[in-house]
C-alpha positions in Angstrom: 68.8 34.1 57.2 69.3 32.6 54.0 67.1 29.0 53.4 69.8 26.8 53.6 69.0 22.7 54.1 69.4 21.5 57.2 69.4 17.6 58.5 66.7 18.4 60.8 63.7 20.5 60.5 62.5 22.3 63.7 59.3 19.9 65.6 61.3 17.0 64.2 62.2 13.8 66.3 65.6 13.2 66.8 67.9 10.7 68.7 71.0 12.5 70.3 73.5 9.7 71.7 74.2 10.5 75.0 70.1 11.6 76.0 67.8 9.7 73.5 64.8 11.3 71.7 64.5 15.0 71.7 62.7 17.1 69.3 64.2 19.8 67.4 62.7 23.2 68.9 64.0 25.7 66.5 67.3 26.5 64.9 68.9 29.7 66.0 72.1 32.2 65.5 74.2 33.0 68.4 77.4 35.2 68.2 80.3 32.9 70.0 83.7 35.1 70.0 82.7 37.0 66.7 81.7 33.8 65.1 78.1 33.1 64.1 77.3 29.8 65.4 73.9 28.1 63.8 72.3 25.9 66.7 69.5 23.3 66.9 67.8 24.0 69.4 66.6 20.4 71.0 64.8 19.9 73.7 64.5 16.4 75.9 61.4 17.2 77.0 61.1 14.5 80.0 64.6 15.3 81.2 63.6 19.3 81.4 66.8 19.8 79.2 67.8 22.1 76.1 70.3 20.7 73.7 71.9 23.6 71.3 73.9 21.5 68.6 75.8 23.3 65.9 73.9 22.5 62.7 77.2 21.7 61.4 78.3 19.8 64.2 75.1 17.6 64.2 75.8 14.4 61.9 79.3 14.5 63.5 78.6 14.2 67.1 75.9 11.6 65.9 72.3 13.1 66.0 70.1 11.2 64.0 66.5 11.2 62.4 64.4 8.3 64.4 64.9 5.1 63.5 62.5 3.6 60.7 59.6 1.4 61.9 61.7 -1.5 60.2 64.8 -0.8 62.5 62.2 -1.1 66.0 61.0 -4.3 64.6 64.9 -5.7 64.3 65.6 -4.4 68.0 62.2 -6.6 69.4 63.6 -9.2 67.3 66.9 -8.9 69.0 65.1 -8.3 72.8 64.0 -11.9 71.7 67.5 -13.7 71.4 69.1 -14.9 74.0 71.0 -13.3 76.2 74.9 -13.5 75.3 76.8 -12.8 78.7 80.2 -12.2 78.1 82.3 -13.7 81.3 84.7 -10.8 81.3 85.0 -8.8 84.1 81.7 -6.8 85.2 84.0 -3.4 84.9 84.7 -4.6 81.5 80.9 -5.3 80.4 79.8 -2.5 82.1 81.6 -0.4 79.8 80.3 -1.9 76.8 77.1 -2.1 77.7 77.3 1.8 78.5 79.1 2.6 75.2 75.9 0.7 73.6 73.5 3.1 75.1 74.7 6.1 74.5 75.7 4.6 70.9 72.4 5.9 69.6 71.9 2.6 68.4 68.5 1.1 68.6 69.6 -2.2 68.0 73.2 -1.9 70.5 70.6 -0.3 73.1 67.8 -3.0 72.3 70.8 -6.0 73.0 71.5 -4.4 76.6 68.0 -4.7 77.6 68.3 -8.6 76.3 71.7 -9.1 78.3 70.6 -7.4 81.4 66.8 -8.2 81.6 66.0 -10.3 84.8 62.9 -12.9 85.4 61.9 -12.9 88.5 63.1 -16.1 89.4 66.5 -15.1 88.1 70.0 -13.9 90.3 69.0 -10.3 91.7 70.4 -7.3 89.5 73.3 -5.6 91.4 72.4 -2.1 91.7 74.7 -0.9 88.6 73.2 -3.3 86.4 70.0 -2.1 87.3 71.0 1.3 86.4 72.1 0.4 82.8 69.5 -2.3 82.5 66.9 0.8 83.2 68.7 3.8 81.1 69.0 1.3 78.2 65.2 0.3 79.0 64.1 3.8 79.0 66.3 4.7 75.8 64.3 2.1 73.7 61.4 3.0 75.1 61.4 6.3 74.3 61.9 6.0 70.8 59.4 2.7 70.1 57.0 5.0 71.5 57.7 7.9 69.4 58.4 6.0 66.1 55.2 3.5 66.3 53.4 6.6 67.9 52.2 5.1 71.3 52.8 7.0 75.0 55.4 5.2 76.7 53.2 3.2 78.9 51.9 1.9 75.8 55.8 1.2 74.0 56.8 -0.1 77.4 54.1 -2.7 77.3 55.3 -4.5 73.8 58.9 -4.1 75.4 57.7 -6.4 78.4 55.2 -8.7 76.2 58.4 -9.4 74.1 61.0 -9.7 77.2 58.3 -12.2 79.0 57.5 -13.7 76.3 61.5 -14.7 76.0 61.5 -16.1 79.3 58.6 -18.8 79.4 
């Protein structure tokens, strides 16, 4: 296999749209009707899935190197603003808000968890908002955590101190 340059090197972070942060396992060859396909191999380790994305492919379909520390300190900015809540139809906002997520986009995904996030003493989440509220959560979790180099627990924690702090 000739040395070519890739986008992403294998054990490197990366941020696929539609699942978050996986890491770049390997990059391999497989024969697809006589063509030789190259593949990262990516692997989302809490989901227990394998991503193979044509090298070629990648940049295209929107894989992307981790955002830099300076973008995570723009998206707690923006968990900071107030919420903007459109008053179009839910159906309507719950489309954009899902398009946001699986965006890639640290700071689309960290403006989700703004508009959604409840204080207690807040109107009760219906159940679908919940759902984005916690996949958009999760999203900019995972990657604060891997970016600033915490665990989760520990990435989840400045997400809350920022979100609570918001609401006093």
């Amino acid at each position: 296999m000739s040395k070519k340059k890739y986008d992403f090197r294998p054990n490197e972070f990366v941020v696929y749209p539609a699942h978050g942060v996986g890491q770049v396992v390997s990059i391999e060859e497989q024969d697809v009707a006589g063509i030789t396909l190259e593949l990262f191999v990516v692997s989302f380790e809490k989901d227990k899935m394998t991503l193979r994305v044509p090298t070629n492919k990648a940049i295209e379909v929107g894989m992307r190197s981790l955002s830099s520390p300076d973008t995570v300190t723009l998206a707690m900015k923006t968990l900071k603003g107030k919420a903007k809540v459109k008053r179009a139809m839910w159906s309507r906002r719950a489309q954009e808000y899902e398009q946001k997520i699986n965006s890639g986009d640290l700071i689309a995904i960290a403006e989700v968890v703004r508009d959604l996030h409840r204080t207690d003493d807040q109107r009760e989440q219906s159940y679908s908002e919940r759902q984005l509220y916690e996949a958009a959560l999760e999203r900019l979790t995972r990657e604060v955590a891997v970016v600033s180099g915490t665990d989760e627990a520990g990435a989840q924690k400045q997400v809350d101190d920022v979100l609570v702090a918001r609401a006093a």
